[in-house]
C-alpha positions in Angstrom: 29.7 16.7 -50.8 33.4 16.0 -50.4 33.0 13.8 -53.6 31.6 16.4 -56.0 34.3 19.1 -54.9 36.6 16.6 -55.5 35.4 16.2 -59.7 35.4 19.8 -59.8 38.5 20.3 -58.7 39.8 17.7 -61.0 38.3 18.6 -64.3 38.1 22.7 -63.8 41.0 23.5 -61.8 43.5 20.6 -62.4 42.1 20.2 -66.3 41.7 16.5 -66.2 38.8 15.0 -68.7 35.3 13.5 -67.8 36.4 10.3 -69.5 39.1 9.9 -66.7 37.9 11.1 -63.5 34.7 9.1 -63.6 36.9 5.9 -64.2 39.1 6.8 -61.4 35.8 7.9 -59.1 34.0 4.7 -60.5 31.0 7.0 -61.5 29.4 7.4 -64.4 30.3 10.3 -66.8 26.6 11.9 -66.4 27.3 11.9 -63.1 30.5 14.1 -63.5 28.8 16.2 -66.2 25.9 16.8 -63.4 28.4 17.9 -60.8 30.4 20.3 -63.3 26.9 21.8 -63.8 25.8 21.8 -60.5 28.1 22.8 -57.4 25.5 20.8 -55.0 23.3 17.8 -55.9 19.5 18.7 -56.1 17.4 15.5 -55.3 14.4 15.8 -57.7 11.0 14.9 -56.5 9.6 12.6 -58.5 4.8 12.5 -58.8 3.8 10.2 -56.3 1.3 7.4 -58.1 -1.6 7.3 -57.4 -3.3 4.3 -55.0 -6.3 3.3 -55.9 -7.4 0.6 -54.0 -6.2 2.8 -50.8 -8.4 5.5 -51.6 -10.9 3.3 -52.2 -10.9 1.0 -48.9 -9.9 4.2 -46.4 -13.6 5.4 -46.0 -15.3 2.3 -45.5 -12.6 1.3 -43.1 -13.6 4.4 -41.1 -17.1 3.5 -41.5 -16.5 -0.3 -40.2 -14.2 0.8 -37.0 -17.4 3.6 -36.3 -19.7 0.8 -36.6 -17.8 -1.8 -33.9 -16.5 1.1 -31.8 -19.3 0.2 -29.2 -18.8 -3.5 -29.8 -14.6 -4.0 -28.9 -12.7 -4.3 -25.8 -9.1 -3.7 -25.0 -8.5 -7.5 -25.6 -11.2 -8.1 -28.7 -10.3 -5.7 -30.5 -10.3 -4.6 -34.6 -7.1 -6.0 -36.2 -6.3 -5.8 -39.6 -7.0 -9.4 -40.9 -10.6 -8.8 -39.3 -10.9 -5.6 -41.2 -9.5 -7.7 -44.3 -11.9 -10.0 -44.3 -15.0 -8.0 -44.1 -13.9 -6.0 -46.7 -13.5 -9.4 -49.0 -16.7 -10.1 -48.3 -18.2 -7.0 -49.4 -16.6 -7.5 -52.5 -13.6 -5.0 -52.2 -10.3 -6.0 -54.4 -7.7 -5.4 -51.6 -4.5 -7.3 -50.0 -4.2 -7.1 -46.1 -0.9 -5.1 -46.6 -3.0 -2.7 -47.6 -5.8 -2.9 -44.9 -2.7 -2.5 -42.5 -0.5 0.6 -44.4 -4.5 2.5 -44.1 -4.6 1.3 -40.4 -1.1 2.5 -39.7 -1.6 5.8 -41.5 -4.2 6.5 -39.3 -2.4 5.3 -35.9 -0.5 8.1 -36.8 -2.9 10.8 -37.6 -4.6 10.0 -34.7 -1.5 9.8 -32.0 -1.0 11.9 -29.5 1.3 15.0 -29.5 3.4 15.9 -26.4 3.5 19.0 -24.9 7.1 19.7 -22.9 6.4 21.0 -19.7 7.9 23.8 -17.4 8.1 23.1 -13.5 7.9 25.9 -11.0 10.1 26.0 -7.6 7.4 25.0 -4.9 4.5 24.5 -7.4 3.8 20.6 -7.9 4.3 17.1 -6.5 2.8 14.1 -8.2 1.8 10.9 -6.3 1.8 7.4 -7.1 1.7 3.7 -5.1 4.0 0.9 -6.8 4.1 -2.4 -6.1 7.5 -3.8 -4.9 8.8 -7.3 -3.3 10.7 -7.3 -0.2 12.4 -10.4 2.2 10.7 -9.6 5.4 12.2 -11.9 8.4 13.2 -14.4 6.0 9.8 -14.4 4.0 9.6 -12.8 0.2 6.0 -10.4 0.0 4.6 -7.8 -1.9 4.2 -4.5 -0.2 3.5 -1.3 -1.5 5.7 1.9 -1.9 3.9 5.1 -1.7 6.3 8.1 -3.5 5.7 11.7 -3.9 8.0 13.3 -6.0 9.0 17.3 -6.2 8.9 17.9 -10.0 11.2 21.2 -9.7 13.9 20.1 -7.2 13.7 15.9 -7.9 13.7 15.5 -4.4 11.2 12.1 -3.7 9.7 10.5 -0.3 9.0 6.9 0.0 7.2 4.8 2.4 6.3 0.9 2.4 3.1 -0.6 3.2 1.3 -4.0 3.5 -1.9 -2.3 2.2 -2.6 -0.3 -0.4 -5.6 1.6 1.1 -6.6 4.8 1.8 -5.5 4.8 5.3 -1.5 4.3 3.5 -2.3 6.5 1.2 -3.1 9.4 3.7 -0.4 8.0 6.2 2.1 8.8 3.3 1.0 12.7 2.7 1.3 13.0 6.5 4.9 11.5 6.4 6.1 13.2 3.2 5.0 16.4 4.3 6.6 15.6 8.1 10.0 14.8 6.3 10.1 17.7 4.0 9.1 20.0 6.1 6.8 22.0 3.9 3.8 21.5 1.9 3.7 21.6 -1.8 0.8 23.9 -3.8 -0.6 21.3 -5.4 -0.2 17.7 -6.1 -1.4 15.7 -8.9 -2.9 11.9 -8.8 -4.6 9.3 -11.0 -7.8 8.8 -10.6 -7.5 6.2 -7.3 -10.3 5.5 -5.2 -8.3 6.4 -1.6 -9.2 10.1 -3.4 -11.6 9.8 -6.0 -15.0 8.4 -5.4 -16.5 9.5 -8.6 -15.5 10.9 -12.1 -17.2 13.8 -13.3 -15.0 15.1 -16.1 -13.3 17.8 -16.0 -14.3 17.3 -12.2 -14.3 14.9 -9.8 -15.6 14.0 -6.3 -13.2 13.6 -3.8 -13.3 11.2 -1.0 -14.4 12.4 2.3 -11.4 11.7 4.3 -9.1 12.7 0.9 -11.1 16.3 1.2 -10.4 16.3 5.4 -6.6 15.9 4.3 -6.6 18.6 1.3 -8.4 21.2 3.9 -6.1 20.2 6.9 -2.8 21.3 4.2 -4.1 23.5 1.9 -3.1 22.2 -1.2 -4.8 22.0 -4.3 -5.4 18.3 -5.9 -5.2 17.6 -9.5 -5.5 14.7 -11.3 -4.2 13.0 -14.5 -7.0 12.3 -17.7 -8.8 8.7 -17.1 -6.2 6.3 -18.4 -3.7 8.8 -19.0 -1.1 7.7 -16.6 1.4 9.7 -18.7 0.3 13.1 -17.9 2.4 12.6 -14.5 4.6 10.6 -16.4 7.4 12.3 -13.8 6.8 10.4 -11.0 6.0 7.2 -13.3 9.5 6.8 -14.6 11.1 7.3 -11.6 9.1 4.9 -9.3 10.6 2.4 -12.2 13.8 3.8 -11.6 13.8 3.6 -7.8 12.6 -0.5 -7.8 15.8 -0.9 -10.4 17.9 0.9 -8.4 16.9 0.9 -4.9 15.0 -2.7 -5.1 17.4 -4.4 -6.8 18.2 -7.4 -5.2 15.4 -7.6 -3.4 15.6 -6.0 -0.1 16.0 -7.9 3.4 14.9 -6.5 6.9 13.5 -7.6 10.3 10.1 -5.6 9.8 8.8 -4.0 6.8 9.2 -0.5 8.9 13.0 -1.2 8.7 13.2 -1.4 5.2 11.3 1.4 4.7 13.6 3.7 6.8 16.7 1.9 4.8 15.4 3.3 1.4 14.1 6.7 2.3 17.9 7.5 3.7 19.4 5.8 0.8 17.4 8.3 -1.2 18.6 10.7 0.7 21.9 10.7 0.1 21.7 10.3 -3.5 19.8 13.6 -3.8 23.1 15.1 -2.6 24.8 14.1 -5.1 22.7 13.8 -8.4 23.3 17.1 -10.1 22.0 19.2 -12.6 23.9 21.2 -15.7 23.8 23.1 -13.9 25.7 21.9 -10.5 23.4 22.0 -8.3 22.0 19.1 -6.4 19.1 18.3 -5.6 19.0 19.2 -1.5 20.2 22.7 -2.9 17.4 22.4 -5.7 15.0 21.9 -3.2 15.8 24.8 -0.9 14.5 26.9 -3.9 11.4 24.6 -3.7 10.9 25.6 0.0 10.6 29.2 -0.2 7.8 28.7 -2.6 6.1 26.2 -0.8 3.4 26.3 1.8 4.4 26.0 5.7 3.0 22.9 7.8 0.1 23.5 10.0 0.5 23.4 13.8 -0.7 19.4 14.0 -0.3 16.6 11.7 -3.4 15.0 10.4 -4.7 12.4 11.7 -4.5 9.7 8.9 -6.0 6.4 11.3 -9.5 5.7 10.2 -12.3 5.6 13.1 -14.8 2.4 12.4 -17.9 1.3 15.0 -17.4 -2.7 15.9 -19.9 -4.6 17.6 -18.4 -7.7 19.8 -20.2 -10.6 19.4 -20.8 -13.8 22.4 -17.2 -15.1 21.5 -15.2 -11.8 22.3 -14.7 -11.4 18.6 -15.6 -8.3 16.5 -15.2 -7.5 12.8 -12.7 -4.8 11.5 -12.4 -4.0 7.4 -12.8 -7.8 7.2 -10.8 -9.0 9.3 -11.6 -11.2 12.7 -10.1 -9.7 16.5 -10.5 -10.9 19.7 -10.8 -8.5 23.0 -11.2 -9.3 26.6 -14.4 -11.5 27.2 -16.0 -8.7 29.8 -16.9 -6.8 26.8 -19.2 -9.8 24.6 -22.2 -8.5 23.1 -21.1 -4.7 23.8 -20.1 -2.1 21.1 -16.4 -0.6 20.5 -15.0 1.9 18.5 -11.8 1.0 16.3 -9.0 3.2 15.4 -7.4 1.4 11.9 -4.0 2.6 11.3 -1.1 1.2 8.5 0.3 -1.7 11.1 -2.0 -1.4 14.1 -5.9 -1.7 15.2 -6.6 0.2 18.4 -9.9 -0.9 19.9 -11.2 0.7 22.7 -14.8 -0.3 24.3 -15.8 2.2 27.7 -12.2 3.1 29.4 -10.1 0.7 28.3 -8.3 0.0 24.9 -6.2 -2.9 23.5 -3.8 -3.2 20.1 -3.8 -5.8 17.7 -1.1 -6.1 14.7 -3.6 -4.9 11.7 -4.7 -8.4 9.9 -5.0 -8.6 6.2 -8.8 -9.0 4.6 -10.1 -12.5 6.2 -7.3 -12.5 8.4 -8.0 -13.6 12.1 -6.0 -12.3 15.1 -6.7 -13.7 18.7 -5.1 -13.6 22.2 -6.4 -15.9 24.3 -5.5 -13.8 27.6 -8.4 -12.1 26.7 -10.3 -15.2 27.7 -8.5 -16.6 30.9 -11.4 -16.1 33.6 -13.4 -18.4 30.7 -10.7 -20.7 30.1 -9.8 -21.2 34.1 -13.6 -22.7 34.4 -13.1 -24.6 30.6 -10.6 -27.2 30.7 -11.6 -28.8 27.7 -11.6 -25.7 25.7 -8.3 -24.8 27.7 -6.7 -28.0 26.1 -7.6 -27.5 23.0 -6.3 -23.7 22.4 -3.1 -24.6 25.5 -0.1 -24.2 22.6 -1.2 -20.5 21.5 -1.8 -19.6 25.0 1.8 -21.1 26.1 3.4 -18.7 23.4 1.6 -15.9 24.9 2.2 -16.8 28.7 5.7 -17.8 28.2 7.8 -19.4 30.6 7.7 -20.8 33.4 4.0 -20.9 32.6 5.1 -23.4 29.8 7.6 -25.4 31.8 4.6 -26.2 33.9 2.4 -27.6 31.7 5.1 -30.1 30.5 5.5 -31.1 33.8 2.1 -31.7 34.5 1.4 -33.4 31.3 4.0 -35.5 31.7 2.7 -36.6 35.4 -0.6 -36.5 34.9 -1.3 -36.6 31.5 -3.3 -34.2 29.3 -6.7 -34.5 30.7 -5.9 -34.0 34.2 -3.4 -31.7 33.5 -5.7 -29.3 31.6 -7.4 -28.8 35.2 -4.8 -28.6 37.2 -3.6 -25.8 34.7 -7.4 -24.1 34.6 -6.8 -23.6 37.9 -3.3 -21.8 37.9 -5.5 -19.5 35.3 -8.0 -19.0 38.0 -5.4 -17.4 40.5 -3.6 -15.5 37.8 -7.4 -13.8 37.3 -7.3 -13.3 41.2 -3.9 -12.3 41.4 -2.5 -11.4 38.8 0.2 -13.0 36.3 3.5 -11.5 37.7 2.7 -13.0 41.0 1.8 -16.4 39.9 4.8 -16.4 37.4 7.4 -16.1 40.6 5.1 -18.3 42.8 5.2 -21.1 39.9 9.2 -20.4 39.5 9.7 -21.3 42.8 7.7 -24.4 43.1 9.2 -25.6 40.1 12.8 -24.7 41.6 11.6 -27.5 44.5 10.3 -29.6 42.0 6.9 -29.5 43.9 3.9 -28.1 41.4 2.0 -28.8 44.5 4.1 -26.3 46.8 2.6 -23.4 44.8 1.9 -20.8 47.6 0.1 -17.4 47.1 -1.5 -14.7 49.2 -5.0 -14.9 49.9 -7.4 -12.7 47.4 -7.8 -9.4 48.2 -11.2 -8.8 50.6 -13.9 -6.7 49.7 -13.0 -3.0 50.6 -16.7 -2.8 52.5 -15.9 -1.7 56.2 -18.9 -1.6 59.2 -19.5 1.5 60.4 -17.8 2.2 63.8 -21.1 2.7 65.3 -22.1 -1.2 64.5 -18.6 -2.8 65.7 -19.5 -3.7 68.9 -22.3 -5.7 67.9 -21.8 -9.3 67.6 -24.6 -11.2 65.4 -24.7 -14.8 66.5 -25.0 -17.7 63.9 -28.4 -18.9 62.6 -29.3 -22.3 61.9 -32.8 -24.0 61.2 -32.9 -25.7 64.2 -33.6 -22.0 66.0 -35.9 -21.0 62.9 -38.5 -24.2 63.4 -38.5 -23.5 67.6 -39.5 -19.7 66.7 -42.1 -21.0 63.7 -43.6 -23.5 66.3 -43.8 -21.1 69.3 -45.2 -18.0 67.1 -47.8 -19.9 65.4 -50.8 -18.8 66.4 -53.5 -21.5 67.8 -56.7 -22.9 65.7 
């Protein structure tokens, strides 16, 4: 534009010719007569031409994709130098640029149109699980972070876990809900199993335990179109965001519960200052969120899931596939298991131990469940004696290095069965400090302890001046042989 007002100005205001201006513009002199006749340049549309072969190949490539439709998968699928040469051999004139400008066109036609979306104060959360790495104690693993997201506000919750299962995936509603302090209206997922056991579209069957959480909060689920993780495409981008910014390097940390707590209150403070146009941020955001959003009930849910065990002749029961021991009284009995994010709770009549949860195939056994079978076991006892030492400690340890190294291992393993056999009778505190102080004198034969505790029975006051003399046979044959009666 600055280019044809200058020409004009030249040759109609400051009278200079055609023949000049367009050799000082370096333009042609049509293209100066143009602009003197027109004050801004009109592109003229020119007739497409027509495309034959296009027009000619564009239905039966419909046809051919119709045909194969049932017969592709995502990774064998219809390309265009497939499509090319079927269409060769059927005799069609046609270049593969071609087969591939008819494909494109109808990529196009076909793709999906956006629609921008307007968030509510209070009105939705979307969910998701991500996979992260993190450096716990020294060792690099994969772990999960759960994130739930406040599409008005921004605000987000995050939680790690070792499993991504439905009893995380509950554990995180109960947290998030716990740490905001409210509960959204509604909250929208992918199709995951934790929550969808069956997809009958536009419906879907919720998971038991998923439908005991939505009833205990109130909220309404939603979900996303089968692979259409873009319709909560909020809290995809920012779970992205949050391993590239939160994630990155990977994170260190004595326990994976540490790590969690480290990110959740980083987050935290960023939300106070990320602002919007405008100015406020997003704590302030999410006050707005609150008044819309529905109030906690009185108790949290619980999220642990209850399973029935049965404990089989080696004190070992099965729990969502992984091995646990318990105490060796209960063999051959049946338990109930709590199975939370990090623990197993296993309870069998009045009693109830804890185990660290154990991944799928994973085995976890304490072997002071078995001492009463160990203390009559030497062999066994030998052969399990460094897990046991971890568990016992010292100066349980110390002893068997002194006993091994003056007896050796065999006879040492009984000598050691028996220590076992008084901590069952009295206890392991007791034994600990007798076994300190013999090892003080540098005696494991001075090892002193109370006598067992005697049966509680009493006799009756009425019988305790009896005295009941002592049997033997002797006095059982002279009353046989005097009582017999005479053939």
């Amino acid at each position: 534009m600055d280019q044809v007002h200058v020409i004009r100005h030249k040759v109609l205001i400051e009278g200079v010719s055609i023949r000049e201006v367009a050799r000082e513009m370096d333009v042609s002199r049509n293209t100066v007569r143009k602009y003197l006749r027109e004050s801004e340049p009109v592109r003229k549309c020119l007739v497409s031409r027509g495309k034959p072969v296009m027009e000619a190949v564009e239905g039966r490539i419909e046809e051919l994709l119709s045909e194969w439709a049932t017969r592709t998968t995502a990774k064998q699928r219809v390309t265009g130098t497939r499509l090319h040469r079927e269409l060769v051999q059927e005799g069609f004139a046609v270049g593969q640029t071609t087969v591939r400008a008819v494909l494109r066109k109808r990529r196009l036609r076909k793709a999906e149109t956006f629609v921008p979306l307007v968030h509510y104060p209070g009105d939705e959360a979307q969910v998701d699980f991500f996979e992260v790495r993190v450096e716990i104690d020294g060792e690099r693993r994969k772990a999960h972070m759960f994130l739930m997201r406040m599409m008005y506000s921004g605000r987000d919750f995050t939680w790690l876990y070792d499993h991504c299962d439905q009893v995380a995936f509950l554990d995180g509603h109960v947290r998030a809900f716990a740490h905001f302090g409210v509960v959204p209206r509604r909250c929208v997922y992918d199709n995951l199993k934790p929550a969808v056991t069956k997809v009958l579209f536009p419906k879907r069957q919720l998971a038991a335990r998923f439908q005991a959480l939505v009833s205990h909060y109130l909220f309404e689920p939603c979900f996303a179109r089968p692979g259409e993780g873009h319709d909560k495409g909020g809290v995809e981008s920012r779970g992205k965001n949050i391993r590239l910014q939160q994630l990155t390097p990977i994170p260190r940390g004595e326990t994976l519960g540490v790590v969690a707590s480290t990110l959740l209150a980083s987050l935290d403070q960023d939300a106070l200052q990320q602002r919007n146009r405008e100015g406020h941020n997003v704590l302030e955001r999410f006050e707005e969120d609150k008044r819309q959003m529905l109030r906690l009930p009185d108790h949290p849910f619980e999220a642990r899931k209850t399973v029935l065990c049965s404990i089989n002749r080696s004190a070992m029961t099965k729990i969502e596939g992984a091995w646990y021991s318990v105490p060796s009284r209960w063999k051959s009995l049946s338990a109930t298991a709590s199975v939370g994010c990090d623990e197993v709770e296993i309870r069998c009549a009045e009693e109830a131990i804890t185990h660290p949860r154990q991944s799928f195939g994973g085995r976890r056994v304490q072997y002071r469940h078995d001492l009463d079978e160990l203390a009559r076991k030497p062999q066994a006892l030998r052969q399990v004696m460094p897990e046991l030492l971890l568990e016992l400690a010292e100066p349980y340890a110390e002893l068997w290095r002194l006993l091994v190294d003056r007896h050796g291992p065999a006879d040492a393993s009984r000598a050691f069965a028996r220590i076992l056999g008084a901590v069952c009778d009295h206890g392991e505190d007791l034994v600990a400090r007798a076994l300190a102080k013999a090892i003080e004198a540098g005696r494991t034969d001075l090892i002193q302890l109370p006598e067992p505790p005697r049966s509680s029975n009493e006799v009756p006051a009425a019988l305790r001046h009896y005295e009941v003399e002592q049997g033997s046979s002797n006095d059982y044959d002279h009353l046989m042989t005097e009582g017999a009666p005479h053939v």
